[in-house]
C-alpha positions in Angstrom: 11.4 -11.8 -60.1 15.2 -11.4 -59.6 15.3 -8.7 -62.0 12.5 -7.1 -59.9 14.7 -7.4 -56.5 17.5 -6.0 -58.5 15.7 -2.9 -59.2 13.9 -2.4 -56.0 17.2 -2.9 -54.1 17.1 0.4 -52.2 13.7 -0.3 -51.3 14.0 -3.4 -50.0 17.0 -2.7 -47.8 15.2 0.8 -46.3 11.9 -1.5 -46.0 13.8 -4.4 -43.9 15.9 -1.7 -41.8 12.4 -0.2 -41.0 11.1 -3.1 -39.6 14.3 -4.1 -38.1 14.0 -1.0 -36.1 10.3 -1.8 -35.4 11.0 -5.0 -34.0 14.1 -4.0 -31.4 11.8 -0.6 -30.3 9.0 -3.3 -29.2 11.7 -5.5 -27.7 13.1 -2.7 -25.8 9.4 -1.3 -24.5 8.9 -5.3 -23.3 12.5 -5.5 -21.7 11.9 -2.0 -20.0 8.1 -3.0 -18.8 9.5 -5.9 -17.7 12.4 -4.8 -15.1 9.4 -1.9 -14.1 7.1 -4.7 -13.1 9.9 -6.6 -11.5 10.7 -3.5 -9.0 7.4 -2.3 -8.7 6.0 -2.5 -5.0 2.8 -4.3 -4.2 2.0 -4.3 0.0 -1.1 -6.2 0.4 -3.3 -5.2 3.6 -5.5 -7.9 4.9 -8.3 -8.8 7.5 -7.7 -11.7 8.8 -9.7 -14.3 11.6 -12.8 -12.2 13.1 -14.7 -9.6 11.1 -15.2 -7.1 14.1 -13.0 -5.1 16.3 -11.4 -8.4 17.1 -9.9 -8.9 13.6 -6.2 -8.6 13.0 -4.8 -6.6 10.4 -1.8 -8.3 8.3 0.7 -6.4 5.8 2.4 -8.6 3.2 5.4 -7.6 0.7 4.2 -9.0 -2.9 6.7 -7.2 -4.3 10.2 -8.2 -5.7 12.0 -5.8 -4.2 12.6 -6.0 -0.2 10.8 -2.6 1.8 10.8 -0.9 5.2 7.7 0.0 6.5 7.6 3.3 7.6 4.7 4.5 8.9 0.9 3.7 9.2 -1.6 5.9 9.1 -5.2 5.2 10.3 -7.7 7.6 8.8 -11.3 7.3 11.1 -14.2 8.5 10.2 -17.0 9.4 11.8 -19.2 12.0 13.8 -19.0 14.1 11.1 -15.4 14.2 11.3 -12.4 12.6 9.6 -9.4 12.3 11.7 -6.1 10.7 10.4 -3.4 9.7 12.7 0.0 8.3 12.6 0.1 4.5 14.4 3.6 3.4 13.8 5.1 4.3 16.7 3.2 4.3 20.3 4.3 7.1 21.9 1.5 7.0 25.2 -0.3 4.4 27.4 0.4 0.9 28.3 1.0 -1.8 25.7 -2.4 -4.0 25.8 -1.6 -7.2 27.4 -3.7 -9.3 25.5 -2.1 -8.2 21.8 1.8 -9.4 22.0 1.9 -7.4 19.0 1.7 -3.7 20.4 4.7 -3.1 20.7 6.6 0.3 20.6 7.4 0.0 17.0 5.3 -0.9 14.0 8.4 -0.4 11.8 10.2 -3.4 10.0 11.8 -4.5 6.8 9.8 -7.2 4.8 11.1 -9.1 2.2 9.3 -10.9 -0.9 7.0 -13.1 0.5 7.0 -11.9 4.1 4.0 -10.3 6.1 3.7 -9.2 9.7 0.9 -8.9 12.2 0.5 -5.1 12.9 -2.3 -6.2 15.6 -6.0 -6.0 16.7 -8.7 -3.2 14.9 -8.9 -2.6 18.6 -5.4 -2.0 19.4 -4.8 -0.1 16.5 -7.6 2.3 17.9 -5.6 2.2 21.4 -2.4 3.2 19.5 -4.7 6.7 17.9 -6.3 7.3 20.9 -3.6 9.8 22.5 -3.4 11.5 18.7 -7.0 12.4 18.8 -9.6 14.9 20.8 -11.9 11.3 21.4 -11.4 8.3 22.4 -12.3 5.5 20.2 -14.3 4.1 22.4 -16.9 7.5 22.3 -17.1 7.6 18.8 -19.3 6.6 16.3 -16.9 5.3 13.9 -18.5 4.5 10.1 -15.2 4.0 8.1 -12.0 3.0 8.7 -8.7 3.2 6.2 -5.3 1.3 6.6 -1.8 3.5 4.5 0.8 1.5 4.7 3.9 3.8 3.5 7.4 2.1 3.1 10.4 2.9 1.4 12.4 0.7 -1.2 15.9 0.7 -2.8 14.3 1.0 -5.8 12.9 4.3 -5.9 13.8 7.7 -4.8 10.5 8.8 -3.0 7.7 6.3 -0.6 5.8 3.6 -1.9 1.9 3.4 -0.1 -0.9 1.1 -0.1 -4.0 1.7 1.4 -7.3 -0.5 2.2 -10.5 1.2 3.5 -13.1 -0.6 6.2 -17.0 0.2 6.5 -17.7 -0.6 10.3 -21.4 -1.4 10.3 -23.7 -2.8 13.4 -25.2 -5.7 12.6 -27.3 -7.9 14.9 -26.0 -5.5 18.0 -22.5 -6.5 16.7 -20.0 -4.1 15.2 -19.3 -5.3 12.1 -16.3 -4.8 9.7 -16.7 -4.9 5.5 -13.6 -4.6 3.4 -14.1 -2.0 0.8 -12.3 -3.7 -2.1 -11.1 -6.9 -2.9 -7.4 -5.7 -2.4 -5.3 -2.7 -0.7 -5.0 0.0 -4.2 -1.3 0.6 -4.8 -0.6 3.9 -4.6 1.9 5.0 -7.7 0.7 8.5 -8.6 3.6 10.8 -8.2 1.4 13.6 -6.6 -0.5 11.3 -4.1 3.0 10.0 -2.9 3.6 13.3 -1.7 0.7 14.4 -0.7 1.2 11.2 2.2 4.5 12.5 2.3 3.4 15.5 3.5 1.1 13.6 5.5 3.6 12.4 7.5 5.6 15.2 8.0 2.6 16.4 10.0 2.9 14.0 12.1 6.7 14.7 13.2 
């Protein structure tokens, strides 16, 4: 057998430098998936308490890396139209009394763990109301859908999630179903911008 390693010497030592290589390009693809996962965003948007127009809508950072929200926009659909406003900032009308948390800003910075309480279905209506040609209130509203867009240190362009809501009457009540069992992370390139210019409409 020795006599056999002598001769395939060569071999051998282009064979084990082959798999050498083999094994430190898979190390590398795991160390490099590895530190992407660890600054990649996830913003979770959740209903929480009632199931109507009374239910409050909650943004978490799941994500590693601390973010700044930036804007939300509130896409509403219905009667036969699709309107989608900017809600961040409440430019018009009174604060509600009733909701502490319409205040003039929706902006903040959210670290790893941390969520805030953006407000009421209802008050987040309030806030599109002066953006649109109808009050919420005189529409026929059949779907709802939360973007949250923030900004990291970690990349150059916005991060986005966003969480859709069928708004159904049910026993006279209006009644609101998430659509999806999570808010979808938005991480395509071209959808990025496309919110991006989104927003710039709303400037």
């Amino acid at each position: 057998m020795w006599n056999w390693v002598g001769e395939h010497t060569d071999v051998l030592q282009v064979i084990v430098g082959v798999v050498t290589a083999l094994v430190w390009v898979v190390y590398l693809h795991i160390l490099i998936e590895g530190m992407r996962r660890q600054r990649r965003s996830e913003i979770l948007i959740t209903l929480g308490g009632k199931r109507d127009l009374g239910g409050r809508i909650l943004i978490s950072n799941l994500g590693l890396e601390p973010i700044y929200v930036l804007d939300i926009l509130l896409r509403i659909s219905g009667d036969r139209r699709v309107r989608t406003v900017s809600i961040a900032e409440r430019r018009d009308g009174p604060p509600i009394e009733d909701d502490p948390s319409d205040t003039h800003t929706l902006q903040t910075p959210l670290k790893t763990g941390d969520s805030t309480d953006i407000g009421e279905i209802y008050t987040l209506l309030h806030r599109a109301d002066p953006h649109t040609d109808r009050p919420a209130d005189a529409m026929n509203i059949e779907e709802l859908e939360l973007t949250v867009v923030a900004v990291t240190a970690a990349t150059s362009s916005v991060v986005a999630a966003k969480r859709g809501f069928a708004v159904m009457t049910q026993d006279g009540d209006t009644v609101l179903r998430p659509k999806g069992l999570y808010a979808r992370q938005i991480r395509n390139r071209w959808a990025r911008r496309s919110i991006e210019r989104e927003m710039e409409k709303n400037l």
